[in-house]
C-alpha positions in Angstrom: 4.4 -15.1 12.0 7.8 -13.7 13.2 8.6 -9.5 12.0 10.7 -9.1 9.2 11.8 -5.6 8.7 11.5 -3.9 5.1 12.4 -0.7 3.9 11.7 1.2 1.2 13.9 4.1 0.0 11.6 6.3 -1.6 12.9 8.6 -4.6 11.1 11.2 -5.8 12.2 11.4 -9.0 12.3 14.3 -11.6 14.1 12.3 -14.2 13.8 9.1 -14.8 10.2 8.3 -14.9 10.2 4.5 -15.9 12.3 3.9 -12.8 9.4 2.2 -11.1 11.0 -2.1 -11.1 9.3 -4.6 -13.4 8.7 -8.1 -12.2 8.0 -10.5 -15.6 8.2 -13.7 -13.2 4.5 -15.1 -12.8 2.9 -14.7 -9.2 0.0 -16.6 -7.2 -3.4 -15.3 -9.0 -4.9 -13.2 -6.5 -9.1 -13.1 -7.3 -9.8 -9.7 -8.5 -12.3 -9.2 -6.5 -9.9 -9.2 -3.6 -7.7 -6.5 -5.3 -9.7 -3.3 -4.6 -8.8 -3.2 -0.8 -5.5 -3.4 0.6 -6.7 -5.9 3.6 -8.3 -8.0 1.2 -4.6 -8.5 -0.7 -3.0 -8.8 2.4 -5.4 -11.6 3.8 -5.0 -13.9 0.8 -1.5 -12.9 0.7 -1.3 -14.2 4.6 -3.4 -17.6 4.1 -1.0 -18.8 1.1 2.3 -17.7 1.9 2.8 -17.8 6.0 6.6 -16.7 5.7 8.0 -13.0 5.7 10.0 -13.5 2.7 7.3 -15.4 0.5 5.2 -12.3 1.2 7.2 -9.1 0.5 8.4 -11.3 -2.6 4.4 -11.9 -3.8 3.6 -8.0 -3.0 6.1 -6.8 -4.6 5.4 -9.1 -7.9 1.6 -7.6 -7.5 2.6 -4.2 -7.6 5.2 -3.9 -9.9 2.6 -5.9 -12.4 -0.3 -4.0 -11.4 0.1 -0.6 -10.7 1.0 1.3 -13.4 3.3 4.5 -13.6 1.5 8.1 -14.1 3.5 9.6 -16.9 1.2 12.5 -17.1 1.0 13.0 -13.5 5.0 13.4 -13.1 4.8 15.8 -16.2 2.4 18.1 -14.8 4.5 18.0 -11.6 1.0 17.1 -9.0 2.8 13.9 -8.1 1.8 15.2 -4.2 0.6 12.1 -1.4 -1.5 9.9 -3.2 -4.0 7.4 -0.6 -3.3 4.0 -1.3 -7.4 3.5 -1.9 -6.8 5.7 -4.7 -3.9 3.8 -5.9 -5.8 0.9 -6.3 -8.3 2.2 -7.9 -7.1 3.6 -10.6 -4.3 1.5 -10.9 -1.9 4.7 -11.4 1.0 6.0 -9.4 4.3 7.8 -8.9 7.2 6.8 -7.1 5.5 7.8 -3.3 1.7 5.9 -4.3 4.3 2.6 -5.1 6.5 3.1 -1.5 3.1 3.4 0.1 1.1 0.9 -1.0 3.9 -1.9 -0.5 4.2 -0.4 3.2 0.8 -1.1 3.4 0.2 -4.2 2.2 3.3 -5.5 4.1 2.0 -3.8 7.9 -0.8 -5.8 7.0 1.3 -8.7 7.0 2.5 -8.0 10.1 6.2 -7.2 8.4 7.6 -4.2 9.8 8.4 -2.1 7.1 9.5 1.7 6.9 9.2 4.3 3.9 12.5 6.5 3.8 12.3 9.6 1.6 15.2 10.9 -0.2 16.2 12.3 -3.3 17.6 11.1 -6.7 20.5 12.3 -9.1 19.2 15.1 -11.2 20.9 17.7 -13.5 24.8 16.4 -12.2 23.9 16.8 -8.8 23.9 13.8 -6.6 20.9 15.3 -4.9 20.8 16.3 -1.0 22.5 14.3 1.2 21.0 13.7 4.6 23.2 11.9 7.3 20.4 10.7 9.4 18.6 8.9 6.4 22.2 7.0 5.5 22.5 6.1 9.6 19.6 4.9 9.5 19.6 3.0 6.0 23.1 1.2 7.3 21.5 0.4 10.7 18.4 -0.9 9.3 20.2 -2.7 6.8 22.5 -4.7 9.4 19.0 -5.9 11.5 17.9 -7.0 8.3 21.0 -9.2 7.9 21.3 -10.0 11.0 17.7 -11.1 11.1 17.7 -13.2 8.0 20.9 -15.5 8.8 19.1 -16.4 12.7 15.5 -17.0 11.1 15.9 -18.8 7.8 16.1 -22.2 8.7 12.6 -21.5 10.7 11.1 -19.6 7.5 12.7 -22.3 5.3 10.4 -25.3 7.2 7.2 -23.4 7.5 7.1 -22.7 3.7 7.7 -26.2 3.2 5.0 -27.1 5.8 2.7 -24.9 3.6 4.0 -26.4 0.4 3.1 -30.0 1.8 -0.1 -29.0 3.0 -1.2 -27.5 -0.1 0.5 -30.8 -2.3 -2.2 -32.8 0.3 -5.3 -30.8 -0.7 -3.9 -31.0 -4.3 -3.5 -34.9 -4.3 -6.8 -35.2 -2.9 -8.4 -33.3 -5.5 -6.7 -35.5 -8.1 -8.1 -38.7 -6.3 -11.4 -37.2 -7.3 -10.4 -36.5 -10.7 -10.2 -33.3 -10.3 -14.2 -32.9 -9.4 -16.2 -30.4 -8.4 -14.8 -29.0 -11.7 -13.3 -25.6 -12.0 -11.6 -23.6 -14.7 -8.1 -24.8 -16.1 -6.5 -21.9 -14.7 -7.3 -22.6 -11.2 -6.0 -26.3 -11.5 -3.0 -24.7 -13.0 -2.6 -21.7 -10.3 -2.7 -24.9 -7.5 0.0 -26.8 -8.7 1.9 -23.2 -9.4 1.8 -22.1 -5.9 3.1 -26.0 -4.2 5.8 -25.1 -6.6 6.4 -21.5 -5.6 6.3 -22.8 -2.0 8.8 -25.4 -2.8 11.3 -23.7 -4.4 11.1 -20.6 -2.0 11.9 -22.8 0.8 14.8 -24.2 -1.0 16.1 -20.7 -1.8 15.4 -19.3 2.2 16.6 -22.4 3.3 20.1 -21.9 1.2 20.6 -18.8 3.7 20.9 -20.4 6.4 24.4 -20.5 8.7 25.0 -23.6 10.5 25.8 -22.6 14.0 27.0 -26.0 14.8 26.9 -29.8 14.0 23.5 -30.5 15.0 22.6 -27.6 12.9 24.6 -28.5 10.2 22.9 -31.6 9.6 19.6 -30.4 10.3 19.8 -28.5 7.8 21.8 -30.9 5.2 18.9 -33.3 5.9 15.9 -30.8 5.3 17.8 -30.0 1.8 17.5 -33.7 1.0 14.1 -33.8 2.0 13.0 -30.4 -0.3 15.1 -32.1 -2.9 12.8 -35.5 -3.1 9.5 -33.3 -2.2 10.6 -31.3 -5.7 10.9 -33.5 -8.0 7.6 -35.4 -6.4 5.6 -31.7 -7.2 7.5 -31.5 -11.1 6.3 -34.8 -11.9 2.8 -34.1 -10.5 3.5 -30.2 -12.6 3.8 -32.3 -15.7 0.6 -34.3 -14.9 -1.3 -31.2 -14.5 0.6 -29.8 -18.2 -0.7 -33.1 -20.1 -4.1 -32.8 -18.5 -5.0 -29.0 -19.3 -3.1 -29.7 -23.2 -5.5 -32.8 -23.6 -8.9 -32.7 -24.9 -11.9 -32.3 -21.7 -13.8 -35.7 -23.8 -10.2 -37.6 -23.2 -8.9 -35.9 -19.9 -10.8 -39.2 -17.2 -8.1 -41.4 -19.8 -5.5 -39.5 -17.9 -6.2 -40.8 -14.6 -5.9 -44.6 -15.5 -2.2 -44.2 -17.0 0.5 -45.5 -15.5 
């Protein structure tokens, strides 16, 4: 998996205290029982989404809905280095236990990503400003631009490569009528992540600079080709919607329509 570099501006705030971002978009289910170690997030994280950007997208969607923010901790001002373990155990954090546990989760990854303290507005003061955290914010910043324009396209095609992959284990499961059975949720959480996949590549894949022709239409003819794969995983999303809203007794009934 190419290094994508992340960083994380951490503010330790004495203000604001529901600064912490929400993320009300739904994300891949990940088993809770993978959910109390960092390396077990990060190793389902891995084996469903192969691509940088799919990743930091699905850890941060986790931890903004999962860890919550520790009003009474910021109150009583002991907001001092939290371990991630202990972040996910109790599910409670301040601004530092949220910067840490996504640098985690994403060196786990094998995305480079670096934690940058600084400080926040507070009482009219803009806070103190530190030259060598801005240098190296607008550096940063530049390989991260620099970084996504060359390496889209690539990102773009393995996502879809997952995304067809998946559809393939998906389609065979449907040949068998959706047997051994599992719970509706799961059924639903299959077709959710082809989707994901699908419309993730089409997003990276809108990044991408044409450096010349031959790029140009390589890229012009991998849009048409995520455009016909999407609307072949919508109809197959509104399969799965009129099989989990119909009765178990009638759901076989489904399989015979045409």
């Amino acid at each position: 998996m190419p290094k994508t570099i992340v960083m994380l501006l951490l503010f330790l705030f004495q203000q604001n205290i529901f600064s912490q971002p929400s993320a009300k978009e739904p994300s891949l289910i990940i088993p809770d029982n993978l959910t109390g170690s960092t390396s077990g997030i990060s190793s389902f994280i891995k084996e469903h989404f192969p691509a940088d950007t799919a990743c930091i997208r699905v850890i941060f969607v986790w931890v903004a809905n999962n860890i919550n923010y520790d009003i009474e901790k910021f109150q009583n001002k002991s907001a001092g280095i939290q371990p991630v373990a202990d972040v996910l155990k109790t599910r409670l954090t301040v601004c530092r236990g949220y910067a840490d546990l996504f640098n985690e989760l994403c060196n786990q990854c094998n995305i480079t990503s670096i934690v940058i303290s600084g400080y926040t507005k507070q009482k009219g003061s803009n806070g103190i400003e530190n030259d060598v955290i801005k240098e190296r914010f607008d550096y940063l910043k530049n390989v991260i631009e620099s970084y996504s324009s060359k390496n889209s396209y690539e990102q773009a095609m393995n996502l879809n490569k997952r995304s067809i992959s998946l559809f393939n284990e998906y389609i065979a499961y449907k040949n068998k009528q959706f047997t051994p059975v599992v719970e509706d949720k799961d059924i639903k959480v299959m077709i959710d992540s082809i989707s994901y996949h699908v419309n993730t590549s089409y997003t990276v894949l809108g990044t991408a600079v044409a450096r010349d022709e031959a790029y140009r239409q390589a890229i012009t003819k991998a849009f048409q080709e995520l455009e016909r794969f999407q609307n072949r995983v919508n109809q197959e999303k509104e399969f799965v919607t009129t099989y989990l809203n119909t009765n178990k007794t009638s759901r076989n009934q489904l399989f015979y329509k045409k």
